[in-house]
C-alpha positions in Angstrom: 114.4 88.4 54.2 113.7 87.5 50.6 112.0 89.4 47.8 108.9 87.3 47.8 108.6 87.6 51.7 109.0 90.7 51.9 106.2 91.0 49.1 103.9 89.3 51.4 104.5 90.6 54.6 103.7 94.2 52.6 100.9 92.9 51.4 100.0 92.0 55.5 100.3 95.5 56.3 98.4 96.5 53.5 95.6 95.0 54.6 95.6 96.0 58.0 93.3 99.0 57.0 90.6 96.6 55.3 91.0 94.7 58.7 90.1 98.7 60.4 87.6 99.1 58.3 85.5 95.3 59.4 86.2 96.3 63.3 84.2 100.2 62.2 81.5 98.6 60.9 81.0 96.1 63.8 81.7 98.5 66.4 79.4 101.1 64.4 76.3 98.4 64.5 77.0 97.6 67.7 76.8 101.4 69.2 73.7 102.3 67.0 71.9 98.8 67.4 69.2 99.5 69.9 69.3 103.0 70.4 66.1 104.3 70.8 66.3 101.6 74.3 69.3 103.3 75.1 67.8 106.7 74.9 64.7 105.7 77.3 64.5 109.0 79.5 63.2 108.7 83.0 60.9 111.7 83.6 61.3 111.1 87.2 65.0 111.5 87.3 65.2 115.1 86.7 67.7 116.9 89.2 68.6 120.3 89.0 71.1 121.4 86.7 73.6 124.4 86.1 74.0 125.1 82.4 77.4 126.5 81.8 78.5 128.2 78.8 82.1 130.2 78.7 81.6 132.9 75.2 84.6 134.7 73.3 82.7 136.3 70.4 80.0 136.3 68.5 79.2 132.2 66.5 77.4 132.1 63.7 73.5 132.6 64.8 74.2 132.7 68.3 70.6 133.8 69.5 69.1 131.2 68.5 72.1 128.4 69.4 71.8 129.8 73.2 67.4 130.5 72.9 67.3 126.5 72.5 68.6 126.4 75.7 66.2 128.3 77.0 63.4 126.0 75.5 64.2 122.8 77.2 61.5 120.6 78.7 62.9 120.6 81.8 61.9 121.5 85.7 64.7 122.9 87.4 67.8 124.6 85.7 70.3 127.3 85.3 72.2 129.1 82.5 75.0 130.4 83.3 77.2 132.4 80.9 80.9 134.0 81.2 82.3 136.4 79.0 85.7 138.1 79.4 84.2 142.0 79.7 81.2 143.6 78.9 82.6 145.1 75.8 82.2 141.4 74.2 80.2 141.1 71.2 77.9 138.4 72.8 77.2 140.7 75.6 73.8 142.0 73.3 72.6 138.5 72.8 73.1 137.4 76.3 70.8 140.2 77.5 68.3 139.8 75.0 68.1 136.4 76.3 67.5 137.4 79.5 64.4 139.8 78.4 62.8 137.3 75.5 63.1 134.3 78.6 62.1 136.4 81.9 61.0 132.8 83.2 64.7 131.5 83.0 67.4 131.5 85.7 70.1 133.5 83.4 72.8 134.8 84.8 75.9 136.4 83.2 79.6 136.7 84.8 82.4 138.8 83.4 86.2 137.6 83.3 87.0 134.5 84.9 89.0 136.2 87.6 92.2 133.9 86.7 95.0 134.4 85.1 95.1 131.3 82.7 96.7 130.2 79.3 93.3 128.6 78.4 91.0 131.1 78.8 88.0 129.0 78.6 88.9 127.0 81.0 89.5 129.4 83.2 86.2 130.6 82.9 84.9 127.4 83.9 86.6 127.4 87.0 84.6 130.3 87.8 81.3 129.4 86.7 81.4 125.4 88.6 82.4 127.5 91.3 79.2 129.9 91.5 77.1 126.8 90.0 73.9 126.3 92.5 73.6 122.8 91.4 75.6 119.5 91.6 75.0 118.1 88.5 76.4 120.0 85.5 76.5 120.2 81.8 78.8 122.1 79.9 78.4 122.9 76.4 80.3 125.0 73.6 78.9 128.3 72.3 78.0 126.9 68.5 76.0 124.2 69.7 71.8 124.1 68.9 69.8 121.7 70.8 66.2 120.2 71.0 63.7 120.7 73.9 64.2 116.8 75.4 68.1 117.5 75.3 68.6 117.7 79.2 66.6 114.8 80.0 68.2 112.8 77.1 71.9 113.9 78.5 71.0 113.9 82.2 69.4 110.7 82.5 72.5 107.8 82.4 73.5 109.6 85.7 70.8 107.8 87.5 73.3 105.0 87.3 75.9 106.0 90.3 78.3 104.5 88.7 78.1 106.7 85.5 79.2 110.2 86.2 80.4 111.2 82.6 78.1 111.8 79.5 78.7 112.6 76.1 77.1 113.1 72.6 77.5 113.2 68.9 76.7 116.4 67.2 76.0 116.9 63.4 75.9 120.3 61.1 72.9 122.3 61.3 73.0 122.9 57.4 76.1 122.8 54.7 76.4 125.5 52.4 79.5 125.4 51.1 82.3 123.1 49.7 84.3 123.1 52.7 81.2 122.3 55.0 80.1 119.7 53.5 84.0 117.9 53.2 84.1 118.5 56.6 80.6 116.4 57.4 81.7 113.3 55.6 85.0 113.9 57.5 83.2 113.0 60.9 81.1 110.8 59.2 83.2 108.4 57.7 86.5 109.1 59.7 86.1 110.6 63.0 83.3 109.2 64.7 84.2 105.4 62.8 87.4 105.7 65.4 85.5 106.8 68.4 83.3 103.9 67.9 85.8 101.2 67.6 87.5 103.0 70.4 84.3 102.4 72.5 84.5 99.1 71.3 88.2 98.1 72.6 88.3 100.8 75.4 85.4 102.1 76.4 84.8 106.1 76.8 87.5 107.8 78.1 86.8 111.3 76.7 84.0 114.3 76.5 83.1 116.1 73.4 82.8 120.1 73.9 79.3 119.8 72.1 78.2 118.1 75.7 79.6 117.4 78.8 77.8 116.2 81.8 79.0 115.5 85.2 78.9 116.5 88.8 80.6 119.5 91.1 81.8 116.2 93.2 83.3 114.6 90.6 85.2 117.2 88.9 86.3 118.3 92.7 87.7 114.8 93.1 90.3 115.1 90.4 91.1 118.8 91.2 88.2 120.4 88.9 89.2 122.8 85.9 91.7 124.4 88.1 94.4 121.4 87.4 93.8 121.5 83.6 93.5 125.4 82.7 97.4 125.5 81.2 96.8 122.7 78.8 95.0 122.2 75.6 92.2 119.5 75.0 89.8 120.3 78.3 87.0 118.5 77.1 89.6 115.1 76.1 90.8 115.3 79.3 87.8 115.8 81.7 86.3 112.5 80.2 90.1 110.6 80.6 89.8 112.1 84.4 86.3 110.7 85.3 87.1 107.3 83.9 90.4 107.6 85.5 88.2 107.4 89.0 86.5 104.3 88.0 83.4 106.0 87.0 81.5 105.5 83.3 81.8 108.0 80.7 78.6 107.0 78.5 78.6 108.0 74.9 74.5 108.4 73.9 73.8 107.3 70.8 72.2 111.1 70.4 73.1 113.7 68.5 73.0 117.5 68.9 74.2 120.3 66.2 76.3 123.0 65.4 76.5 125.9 62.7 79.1 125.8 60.6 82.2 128.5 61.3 84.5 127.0 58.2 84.9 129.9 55.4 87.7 128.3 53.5 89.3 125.2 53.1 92.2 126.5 54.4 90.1 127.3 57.7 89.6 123.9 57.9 92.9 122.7 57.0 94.7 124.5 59.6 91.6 123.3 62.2 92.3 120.1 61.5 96.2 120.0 61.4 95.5 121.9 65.1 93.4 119.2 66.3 95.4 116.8 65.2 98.5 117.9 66.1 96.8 118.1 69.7 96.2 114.8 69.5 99.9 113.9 68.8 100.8 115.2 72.3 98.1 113.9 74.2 98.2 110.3 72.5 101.3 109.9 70.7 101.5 106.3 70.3 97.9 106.4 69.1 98.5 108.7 66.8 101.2 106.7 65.2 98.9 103.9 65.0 96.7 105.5 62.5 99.3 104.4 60.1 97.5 101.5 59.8 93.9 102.7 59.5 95.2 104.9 56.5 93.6 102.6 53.6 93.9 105.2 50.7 97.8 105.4 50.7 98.0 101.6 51.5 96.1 100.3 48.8 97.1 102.4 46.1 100.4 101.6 46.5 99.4 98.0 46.7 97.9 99.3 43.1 100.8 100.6 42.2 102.8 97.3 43.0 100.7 94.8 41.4 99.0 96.7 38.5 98.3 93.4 36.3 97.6 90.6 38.6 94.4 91.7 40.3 96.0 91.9 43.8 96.2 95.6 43.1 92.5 95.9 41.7 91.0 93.5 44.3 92.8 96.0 47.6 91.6 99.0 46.2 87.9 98.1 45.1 87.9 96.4 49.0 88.7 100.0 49.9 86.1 102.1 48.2 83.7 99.3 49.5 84.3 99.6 52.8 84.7 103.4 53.0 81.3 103.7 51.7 79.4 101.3 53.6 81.5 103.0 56.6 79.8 106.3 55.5 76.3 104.7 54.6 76.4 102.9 58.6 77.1 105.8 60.2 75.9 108.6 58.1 72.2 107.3 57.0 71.7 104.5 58.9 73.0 105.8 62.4 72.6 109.7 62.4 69.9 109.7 59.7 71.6 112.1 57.9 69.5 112.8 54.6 70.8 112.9 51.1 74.1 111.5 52.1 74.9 109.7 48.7 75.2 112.7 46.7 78.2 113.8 49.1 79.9 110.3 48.8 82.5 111.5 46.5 84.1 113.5 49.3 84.8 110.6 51.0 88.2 110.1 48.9 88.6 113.9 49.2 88.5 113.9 52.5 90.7 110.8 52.7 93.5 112.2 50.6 93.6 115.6 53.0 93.4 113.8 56.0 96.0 111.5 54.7 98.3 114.5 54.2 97.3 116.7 57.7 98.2 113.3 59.4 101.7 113.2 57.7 102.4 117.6 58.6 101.7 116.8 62.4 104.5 114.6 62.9 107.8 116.8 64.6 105.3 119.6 65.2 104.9 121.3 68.7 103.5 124.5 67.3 99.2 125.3 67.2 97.6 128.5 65.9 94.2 129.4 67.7 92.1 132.3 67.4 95.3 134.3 65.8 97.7 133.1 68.7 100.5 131.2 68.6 101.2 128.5 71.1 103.8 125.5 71.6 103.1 122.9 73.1 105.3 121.5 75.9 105.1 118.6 78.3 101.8 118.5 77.3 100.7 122.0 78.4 100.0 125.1 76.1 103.0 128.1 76.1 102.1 130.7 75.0 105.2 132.2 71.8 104.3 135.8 72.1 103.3 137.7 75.0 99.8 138.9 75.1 96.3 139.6 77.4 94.5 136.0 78.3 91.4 136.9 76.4 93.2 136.2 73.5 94.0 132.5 75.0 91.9 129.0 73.1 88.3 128.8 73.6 
């Protein structure tokens, strides 16, 4: 190959980014476009649900994350919560619950019983098993909803052939540097690639913010019991339930969660966890985010033709894109308010998610909750010996 083909065929890959960037708008406009249709709610379709919620700790305002549970405009439900003993912190808050919400069906379990490298999960065995109620929807602990949540999350089950649901989720409030990076991070980089994966592939994973499904369904794949050794739960209920031919429907509905991120180095090594989670479960998708990478691409396109306006006309395409990306999605989809002042951290967040990308490759080893684990064969090992409680949540 000669010098000026290879120049072009560079400048090809190059722009395979831009190309990214035209298929997350599209794909962004098409999820958002009609929403407030797609988030009709039947008030006749209102079965009874079991609320589950496996705690380790204490989040960040937890009374009132779990009290909006116990607001919902709803008929018929259950909350069910599992805690490891009843030393746990939570343990105060959970009973508070019960007294401030006498007219709620609260119930609290300790230890999961199990003897499980993911400890949450394990937990959830237990709960879907004592669950009086077929359908079910399963949220973290840091997550703050509105009174029409259940019937906005419960509804697409009306549809037998949906039996998975699933929802965005945005910060209650950012304070800080760090919480703020990490916003425009889902804004303009996380939830751009769920949509274009919706787009190409349809849902094929759950969000911990919200998961709904049924006892049946869960049963049919072999529940929480066949996935409490490996990491990603939530990733791989959703993969399970579209692995049976059902619908996992992402709403175009957004719930929220209070920060936890002191440092950036908190989110740093959050992210290079997640990440490098993501490596194992999808490895050839994770490679393929070489080419959605536009800040490295185009600067060394830059770099490489810094007089002739090939350079100039790549990387002004770039900021372009990245900030309608972030305008689409931030203010237009999830009405997020006073978004441009934070568009700056759009590079920011760019350049460390460039870098995180690069650190996961050849890594096998995750840090949660001050535990080390390797992962192997796609399941979680622990790499010192220690109680279960200690296990991801």
């Amino acid at each position: 190959m000669n010098l000026q083909a290879s120049g072009y065929l560079f400048l090809i890959l190059a722009a395979a980014p831009l190309l990214y960037y035209f298929l997350v708008l599209l794909s962004t406009w098409r999820f958002f476009r009609g929403a407030e249709k797609r988030l009709s709610r039947d008030s006749t379709f209102t079965p009874p649900v079991s609320n589950l919620k496996p705690l380790r700790g204490l989040d960040p305002e937890a009374y009132e994350n779990l009290a909006s549970y116990c607001r919902q405009d709803y008929p018929d439900y259950e909350m069910i919560f599992c805690v490891g003993d009843e030393s746990d912190p939570s343990v105060p808050v959970l009973e508070k619950l019960k007294r401030d919400f006498p007219e709620r069906q609260i119930r609290i379990l300790f230890g999961s019983g199990r003897e499980a490298i993911n400890d949450k999960v394990g937990k959830l065995v237990r709960m879907v098993q004592e669950a009086h109620h077929e359908v079910l929807v399963i949220n973290d602990s840091d997550v703050r909803v509105e009174p029409n949540y259940l019937r906005t999350v419960v509804a697409p089950l009306r549809d037998p052939k949906v039996r998975g649901v699933t929802c965005l989720y945005v910060s209650t409030e950012d304070k800080t540097f760090t919480q703020h990076l990490h916003s425009i991070g889902m804004i303009c980089d996380f939830f751009p690639g769920i949509f274009v994966a919706r787009q190409l592939d349809g849902i094929k994973f759950a969000f911990g913010q919200t998961i709904v499904t049924t006892r049946s369904c869960l049963k049919s794949f072999g529940g929480y019991e066949a996935i409490e050794n490996r990491p990603a739960d939530d990733l791989l209920v959703g993969r399970y339930i579209a692995q049976q031919g059902y619908e996992v429907e992402l709403l175009p509905y957004a719930v929220r969660t209070v920060p936890d991120y002191d440092s950036f180095k908190g989110l740093f090594i959050k992210r290079l966890r997640w990440l490098t989670v993501m490596r194992h479960m999808r490895p050839w998708g994770h490679v393929g985010l070489t080419f959605t990478q536009g800040l490295p691409w185009c600067l060394a396109v830059l770099l490489t033709h810094p007089s002739d306006g090939i350079g100039a006309a790549y990387f002004s395409a770039y900021v372009v894109f990245r900030l309608a990306i972030t305008w689409l999605v931030g203010a237009w989809g999830l009405k997020q308010p006073g978004l441009w002042k934070r568009m700056p951290l759009v590079f920011v967040w760019d350049t460390t998610g460039f870098v995180i990308w690069l650190l996961t490759f050849g890594r096998r080893r995750i840090r949660w909750r001050n535990v080390d684990y390797r992962i192997r064969n796609g399941m979680l090992v622990p790499m010192t010996p220690g109680p279960t409680a200690n296990a991801p949540q």
